[in-house]
KOLNU-764428 format. One record per residue: x, y, z of N, C-alpha, C in turn; residue number from 1. Coordinates in Angstrom, 3 decimals, padded with zeros to 6 digits, always signed. Layout:
<pts>
+----------+----------+----------+----------+----------+----------+----------+----------+----------+-----+
|      n.x |      n.y |      n.z |     ca.x |     ca.y |     ca.z |      c.x |      c.y |      c.z |   i |
+----------+----------+----------+----------+----------+----------+----------+----------+----------+-----+
|        X |        Y |        Z |        X |        Y |        Z |        X |        Y |        Z | NUM |
...
+----------+----------+----------+----------+----------+----------+----------+----------+----------+-----+
</pts>
This chain:
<pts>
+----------+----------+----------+----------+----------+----------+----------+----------+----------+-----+
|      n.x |      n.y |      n.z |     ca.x |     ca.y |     ca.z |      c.x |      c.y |      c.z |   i |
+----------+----------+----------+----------+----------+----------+----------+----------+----------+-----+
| -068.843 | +007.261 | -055.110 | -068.876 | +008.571 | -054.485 | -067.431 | +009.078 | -054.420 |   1 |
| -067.186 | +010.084 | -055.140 | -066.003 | +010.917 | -054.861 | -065.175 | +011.472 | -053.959 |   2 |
| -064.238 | +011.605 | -053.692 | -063.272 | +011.496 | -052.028 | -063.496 | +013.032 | -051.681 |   3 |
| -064.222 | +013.811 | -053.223 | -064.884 | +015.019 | -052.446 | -065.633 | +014.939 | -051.739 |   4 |
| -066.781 | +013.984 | -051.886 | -068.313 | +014.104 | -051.119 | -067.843 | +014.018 | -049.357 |   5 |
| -066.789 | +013.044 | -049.421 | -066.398 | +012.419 | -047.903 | -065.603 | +013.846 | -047.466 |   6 |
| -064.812 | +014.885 | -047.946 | -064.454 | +016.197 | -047.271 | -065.266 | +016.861 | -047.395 |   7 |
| -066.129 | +017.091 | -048.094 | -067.513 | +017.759 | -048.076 | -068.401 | +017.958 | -046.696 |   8 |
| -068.406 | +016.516 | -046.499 | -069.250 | +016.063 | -045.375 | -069.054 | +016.303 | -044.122 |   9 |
| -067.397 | +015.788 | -044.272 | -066.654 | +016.015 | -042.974 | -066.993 | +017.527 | -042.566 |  10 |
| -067.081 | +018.524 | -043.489 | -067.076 | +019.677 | -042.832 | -068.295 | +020.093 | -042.384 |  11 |
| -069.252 | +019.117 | -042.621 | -070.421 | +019.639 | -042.009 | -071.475 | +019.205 | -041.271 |  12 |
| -069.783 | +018.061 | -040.421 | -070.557 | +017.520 | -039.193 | -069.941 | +017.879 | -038.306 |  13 |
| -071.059 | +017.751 | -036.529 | -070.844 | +018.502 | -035.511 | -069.284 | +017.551 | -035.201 |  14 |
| -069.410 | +016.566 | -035.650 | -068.096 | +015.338 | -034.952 | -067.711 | +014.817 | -036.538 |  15 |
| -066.559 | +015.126 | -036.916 | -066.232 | +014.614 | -038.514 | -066.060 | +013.179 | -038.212 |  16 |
| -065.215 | +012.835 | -037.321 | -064.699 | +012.120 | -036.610 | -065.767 | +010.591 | -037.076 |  17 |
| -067.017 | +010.944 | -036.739 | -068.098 | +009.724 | -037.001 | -068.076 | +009.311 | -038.479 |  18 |
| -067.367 | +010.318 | -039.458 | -067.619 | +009.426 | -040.775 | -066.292 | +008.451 | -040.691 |  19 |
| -066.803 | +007.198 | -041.241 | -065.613 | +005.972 | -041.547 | -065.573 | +005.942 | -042.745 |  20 |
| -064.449 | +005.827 | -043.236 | -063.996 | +005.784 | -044.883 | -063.301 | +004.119 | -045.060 |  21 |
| -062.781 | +003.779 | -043.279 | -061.658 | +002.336 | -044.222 | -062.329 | +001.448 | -044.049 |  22 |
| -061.979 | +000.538 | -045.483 | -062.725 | -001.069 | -045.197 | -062.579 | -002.225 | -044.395 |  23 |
| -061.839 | -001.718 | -042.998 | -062.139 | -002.923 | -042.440 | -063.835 | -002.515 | -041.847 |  24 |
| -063.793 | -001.010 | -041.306 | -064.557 | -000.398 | -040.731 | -066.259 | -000.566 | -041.273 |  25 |
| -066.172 | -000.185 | -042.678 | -067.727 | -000.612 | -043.530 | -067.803 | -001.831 | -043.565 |  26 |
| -066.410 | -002.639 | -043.939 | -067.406 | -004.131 | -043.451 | -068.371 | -004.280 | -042.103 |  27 |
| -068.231 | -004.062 | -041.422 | -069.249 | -004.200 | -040.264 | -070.401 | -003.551 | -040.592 |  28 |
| -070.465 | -002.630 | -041.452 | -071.872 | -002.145 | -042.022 | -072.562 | -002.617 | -043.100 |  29 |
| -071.588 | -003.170 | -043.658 | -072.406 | -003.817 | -045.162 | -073.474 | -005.294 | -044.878 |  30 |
| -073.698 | -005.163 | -044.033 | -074.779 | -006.715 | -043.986 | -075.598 | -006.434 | -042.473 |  31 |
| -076.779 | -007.418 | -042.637 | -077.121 | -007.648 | -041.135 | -076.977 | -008.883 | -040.658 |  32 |
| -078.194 | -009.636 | -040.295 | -078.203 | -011.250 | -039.766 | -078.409 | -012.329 | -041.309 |  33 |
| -078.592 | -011.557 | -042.335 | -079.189 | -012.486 | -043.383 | -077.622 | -012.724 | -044.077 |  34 |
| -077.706 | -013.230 | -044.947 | -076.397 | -013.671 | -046.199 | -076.117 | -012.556 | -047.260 |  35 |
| -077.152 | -011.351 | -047.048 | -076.950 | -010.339 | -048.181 | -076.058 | -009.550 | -047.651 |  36 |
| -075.316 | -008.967 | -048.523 | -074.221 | -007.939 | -048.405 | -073.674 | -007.303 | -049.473 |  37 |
| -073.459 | -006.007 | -048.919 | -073.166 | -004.899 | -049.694 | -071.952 | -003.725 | -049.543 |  38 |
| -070.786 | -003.609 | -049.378 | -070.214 | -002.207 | -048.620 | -070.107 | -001.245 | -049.313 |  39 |
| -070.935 | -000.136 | -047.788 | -071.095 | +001.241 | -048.327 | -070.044 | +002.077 | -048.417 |  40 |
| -070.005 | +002.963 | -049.391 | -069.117 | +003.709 | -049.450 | -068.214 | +004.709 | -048.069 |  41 |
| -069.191 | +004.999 | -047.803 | -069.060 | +005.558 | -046.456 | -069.780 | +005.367 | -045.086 |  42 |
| -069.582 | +005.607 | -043.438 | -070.547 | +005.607 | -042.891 | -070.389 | +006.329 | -041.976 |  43 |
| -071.530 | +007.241 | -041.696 | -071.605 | +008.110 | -040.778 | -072.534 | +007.812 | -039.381 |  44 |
| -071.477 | +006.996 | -038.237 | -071.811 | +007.113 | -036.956 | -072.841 | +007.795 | -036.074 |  45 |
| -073.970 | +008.441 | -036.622 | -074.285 | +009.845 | -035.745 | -074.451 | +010.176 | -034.650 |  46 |
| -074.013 | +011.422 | -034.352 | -073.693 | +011.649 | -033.075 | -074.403 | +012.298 | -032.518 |  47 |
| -075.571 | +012.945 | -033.605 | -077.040 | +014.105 | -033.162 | -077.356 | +013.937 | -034.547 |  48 |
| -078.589 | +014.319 | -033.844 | -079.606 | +014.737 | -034.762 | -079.478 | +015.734 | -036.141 |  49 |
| -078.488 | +016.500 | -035.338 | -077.944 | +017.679 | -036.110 | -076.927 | +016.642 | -037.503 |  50 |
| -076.191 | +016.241 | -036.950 | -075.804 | +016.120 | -038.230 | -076.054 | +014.729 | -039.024 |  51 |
| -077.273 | +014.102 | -038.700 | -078.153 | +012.820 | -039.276 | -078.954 | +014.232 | -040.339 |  52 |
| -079.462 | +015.296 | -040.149 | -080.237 | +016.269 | -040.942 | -079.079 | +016.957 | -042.335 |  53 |
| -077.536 | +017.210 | -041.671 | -076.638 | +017.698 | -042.449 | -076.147 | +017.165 | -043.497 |  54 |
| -076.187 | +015.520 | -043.211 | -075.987 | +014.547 | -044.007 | -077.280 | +014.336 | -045.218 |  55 |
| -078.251 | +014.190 | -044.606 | -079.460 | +013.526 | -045.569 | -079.189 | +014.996 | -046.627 |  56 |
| -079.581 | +016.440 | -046.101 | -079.628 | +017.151 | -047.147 | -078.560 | +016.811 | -048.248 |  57 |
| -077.214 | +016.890 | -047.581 | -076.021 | +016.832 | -048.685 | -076.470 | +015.831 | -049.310 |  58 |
| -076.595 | +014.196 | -049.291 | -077.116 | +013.278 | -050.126 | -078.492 | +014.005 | -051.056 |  59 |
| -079.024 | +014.095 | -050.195 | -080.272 | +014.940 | -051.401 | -079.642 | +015.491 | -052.348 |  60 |
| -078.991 | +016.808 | -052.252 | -078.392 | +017.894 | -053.034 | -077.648 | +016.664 | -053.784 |  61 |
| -077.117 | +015.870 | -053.583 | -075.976 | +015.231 | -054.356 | -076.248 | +013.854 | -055.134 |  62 |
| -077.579 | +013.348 | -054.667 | -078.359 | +012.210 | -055.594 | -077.179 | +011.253 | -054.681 |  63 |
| -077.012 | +010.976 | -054.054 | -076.171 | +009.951 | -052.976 | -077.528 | +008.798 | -052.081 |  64 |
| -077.349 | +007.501 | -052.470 | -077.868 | +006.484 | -051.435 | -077.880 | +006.906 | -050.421 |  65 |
| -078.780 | +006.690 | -049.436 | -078.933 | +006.780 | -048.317 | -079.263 | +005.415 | -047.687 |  66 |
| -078.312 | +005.039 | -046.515 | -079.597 | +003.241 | -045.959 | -079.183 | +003.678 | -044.858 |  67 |
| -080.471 | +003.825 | -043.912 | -080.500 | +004.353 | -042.424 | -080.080 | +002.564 | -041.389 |  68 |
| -079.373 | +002.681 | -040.488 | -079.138 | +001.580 | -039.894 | -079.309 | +001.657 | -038.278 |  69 |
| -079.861 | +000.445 | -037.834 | -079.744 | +000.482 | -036.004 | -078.790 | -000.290 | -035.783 |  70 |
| -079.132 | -001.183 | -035.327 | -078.363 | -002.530 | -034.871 | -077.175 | -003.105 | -036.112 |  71 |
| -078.303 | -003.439 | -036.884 | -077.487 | -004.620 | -037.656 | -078.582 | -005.598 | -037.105 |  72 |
| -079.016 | -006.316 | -036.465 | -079.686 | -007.384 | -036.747 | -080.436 | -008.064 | -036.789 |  73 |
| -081.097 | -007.235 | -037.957 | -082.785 | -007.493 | -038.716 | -082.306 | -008.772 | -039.434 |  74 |
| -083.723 | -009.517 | -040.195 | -083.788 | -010.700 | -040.841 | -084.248 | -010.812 | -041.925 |  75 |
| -083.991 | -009.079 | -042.805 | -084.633 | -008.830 | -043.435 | -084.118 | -008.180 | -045.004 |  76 |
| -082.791 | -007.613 | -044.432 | -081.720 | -007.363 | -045.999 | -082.065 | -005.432 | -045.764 |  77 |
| -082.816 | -005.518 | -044.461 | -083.603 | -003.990 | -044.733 | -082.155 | -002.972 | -044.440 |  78 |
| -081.360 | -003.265 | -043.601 | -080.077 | -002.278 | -043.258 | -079.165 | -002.788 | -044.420 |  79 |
| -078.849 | -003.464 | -045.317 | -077.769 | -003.652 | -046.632 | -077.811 | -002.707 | -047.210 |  80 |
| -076.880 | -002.033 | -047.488 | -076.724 | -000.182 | -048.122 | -076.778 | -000.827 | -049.810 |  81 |
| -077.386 | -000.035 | -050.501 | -077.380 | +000.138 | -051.935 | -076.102 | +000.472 | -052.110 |  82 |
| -075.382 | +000.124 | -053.249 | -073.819 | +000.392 | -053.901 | -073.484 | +001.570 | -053.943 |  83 |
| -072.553 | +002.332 | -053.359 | -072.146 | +003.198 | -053.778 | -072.447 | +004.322 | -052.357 |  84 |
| -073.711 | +004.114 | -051.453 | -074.600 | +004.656 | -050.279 | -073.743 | +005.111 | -048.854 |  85 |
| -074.576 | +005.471 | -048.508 | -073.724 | +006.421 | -047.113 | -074.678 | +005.300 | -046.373 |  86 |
| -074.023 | +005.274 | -045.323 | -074.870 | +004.410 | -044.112 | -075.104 | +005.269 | -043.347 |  87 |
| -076.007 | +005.439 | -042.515 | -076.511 | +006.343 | -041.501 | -076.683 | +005.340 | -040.161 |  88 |
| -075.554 | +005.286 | -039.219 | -075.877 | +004.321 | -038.004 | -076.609 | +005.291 | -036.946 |  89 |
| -077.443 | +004.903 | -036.862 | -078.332 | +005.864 | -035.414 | -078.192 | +005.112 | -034.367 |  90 |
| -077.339 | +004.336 | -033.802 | -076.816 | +003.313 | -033.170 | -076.473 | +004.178 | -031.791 |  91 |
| -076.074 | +005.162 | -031.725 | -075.385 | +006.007 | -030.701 | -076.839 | +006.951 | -030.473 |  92 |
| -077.751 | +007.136 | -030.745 | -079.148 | +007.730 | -030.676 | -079.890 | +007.372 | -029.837 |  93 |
| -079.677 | +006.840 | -028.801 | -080.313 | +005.922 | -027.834 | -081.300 | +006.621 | -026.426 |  94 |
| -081.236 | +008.053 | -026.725 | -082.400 | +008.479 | -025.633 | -083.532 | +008.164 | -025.273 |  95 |
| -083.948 | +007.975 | -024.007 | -084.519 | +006.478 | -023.749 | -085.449 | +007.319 | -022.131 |  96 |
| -086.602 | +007.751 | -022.468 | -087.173 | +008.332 | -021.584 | -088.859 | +007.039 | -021.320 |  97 |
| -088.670 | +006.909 | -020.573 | -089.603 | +006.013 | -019.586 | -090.818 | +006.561 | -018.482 |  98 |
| -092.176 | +006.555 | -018.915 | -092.971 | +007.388 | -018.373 | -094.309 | +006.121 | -017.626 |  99 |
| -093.720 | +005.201 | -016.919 | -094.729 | +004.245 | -016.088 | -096.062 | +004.902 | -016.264 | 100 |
| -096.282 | +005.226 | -015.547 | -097.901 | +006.160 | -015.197 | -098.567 | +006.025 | -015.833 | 101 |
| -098.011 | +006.962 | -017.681 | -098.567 | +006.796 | -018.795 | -098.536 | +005.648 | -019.524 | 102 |
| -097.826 | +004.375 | -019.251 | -097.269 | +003.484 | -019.641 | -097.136 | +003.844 | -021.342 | 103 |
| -096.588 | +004.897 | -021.083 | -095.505 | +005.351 | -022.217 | -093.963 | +005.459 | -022.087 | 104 |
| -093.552 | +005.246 | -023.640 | -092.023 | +005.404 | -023.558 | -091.210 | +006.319 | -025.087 | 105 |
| -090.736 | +007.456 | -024.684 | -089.911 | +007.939 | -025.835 | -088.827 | +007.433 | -025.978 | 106 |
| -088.723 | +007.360 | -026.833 | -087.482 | +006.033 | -027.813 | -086.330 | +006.543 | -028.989 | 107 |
| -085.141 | +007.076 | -028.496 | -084.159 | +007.042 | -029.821 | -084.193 | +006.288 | -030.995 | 108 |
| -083.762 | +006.478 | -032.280 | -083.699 | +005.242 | -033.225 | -082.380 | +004.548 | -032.598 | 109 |
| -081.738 | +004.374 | -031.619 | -080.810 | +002.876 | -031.657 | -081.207 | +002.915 | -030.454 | 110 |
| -082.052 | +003.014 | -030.186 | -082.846 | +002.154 | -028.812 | -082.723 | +000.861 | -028.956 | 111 |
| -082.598 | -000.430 | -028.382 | -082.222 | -002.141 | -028.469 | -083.938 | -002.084 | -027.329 | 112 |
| -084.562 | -003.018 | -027.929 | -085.853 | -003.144 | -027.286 | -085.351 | -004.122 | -026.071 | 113 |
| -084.131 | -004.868 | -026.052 | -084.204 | -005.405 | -025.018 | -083.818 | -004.271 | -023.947 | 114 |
| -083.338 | -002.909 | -023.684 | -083.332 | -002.077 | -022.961 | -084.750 | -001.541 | -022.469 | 115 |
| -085.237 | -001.293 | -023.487 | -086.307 | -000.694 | -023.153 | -087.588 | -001.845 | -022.318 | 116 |
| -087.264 | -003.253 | -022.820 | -088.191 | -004.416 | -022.068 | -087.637 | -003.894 | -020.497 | 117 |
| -086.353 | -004.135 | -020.579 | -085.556 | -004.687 | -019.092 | -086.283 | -003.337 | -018.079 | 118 |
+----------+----------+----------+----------+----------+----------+----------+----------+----------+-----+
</pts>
C-alpha cells in the first residue's frame, strides 16, 4: 500500500491520529494467541463508527485488505491481517448498555465478555 493511501486516509478520519504506520506499533497487530503472523500495513485504532465506515469505503474504492480486529486473543488465526491489509481495531468500541429486566445486553465490537459477565 502506497504512503498515499496512509495520507489519503488520514484525511478522512474524525481522529488521524488512530492510524499507526511504525513497526514497532503493527507488530502488536500482526498476530493473536496462535503462532500465525502477519504485519499489516497499516492500522487504524477506531475511534467511531464514523470513521470504521470512512475507512472500509476507501479500502473498497481502493481494492485494499481489510482484517477487522478486537482483542487479539482468538485461537483461531481469525484477526492475522492478509499482506499488505489495514487492520481495523474496534478495541476502543466498547459501548456496553445492560438491560437486567430484559435480560438483554447491547454490546460494542471491543466489548471483552469478561466485562460484560462481571
Amino acid at each position: 500500500m502506497p504512503d498515499s493511501h496512509e495520507k489519503a486516509l488520514r484525511k478522512l478520519l474524525r481522529a488521524p491520529a488512530s492510524l499507526i504506520s511504525g513497526a514497532d506499533a503493527r507488530e502488536d497487530y500482526s498476530h493473536d494467541a496462535t503462532f500465525y503472523s502477519s504485519p499489516p500495513r497499516l492500522v487504524l485504532v477506531a475511534e467511531s463508527v464514523d470513521d470504521v465506515q470512512a475507512a472500509v469505503a476507501y479500502c473498497h474504492q481502493h481494492s485494499i485488505p481489510i482484517t477487522a480486529r478486537g482483542a487479539g486473543t482468538g485461537l483461531s488465526g481469525g484477526c492475522v491481517p492478509a499482506s499488505g491489509a489495514l487492520v481495523i481495531s474496534l478495541e476502543r468500541l466498547v459501548d456496553l448498555q445492560i438491560f437486567p429486566l430484559e435480560k438483554t445486553a447491547v454490546c460494542g465490537p471491543g466489548t471483552i465478555t469478561k466485562d460484560l459477565v462481571d
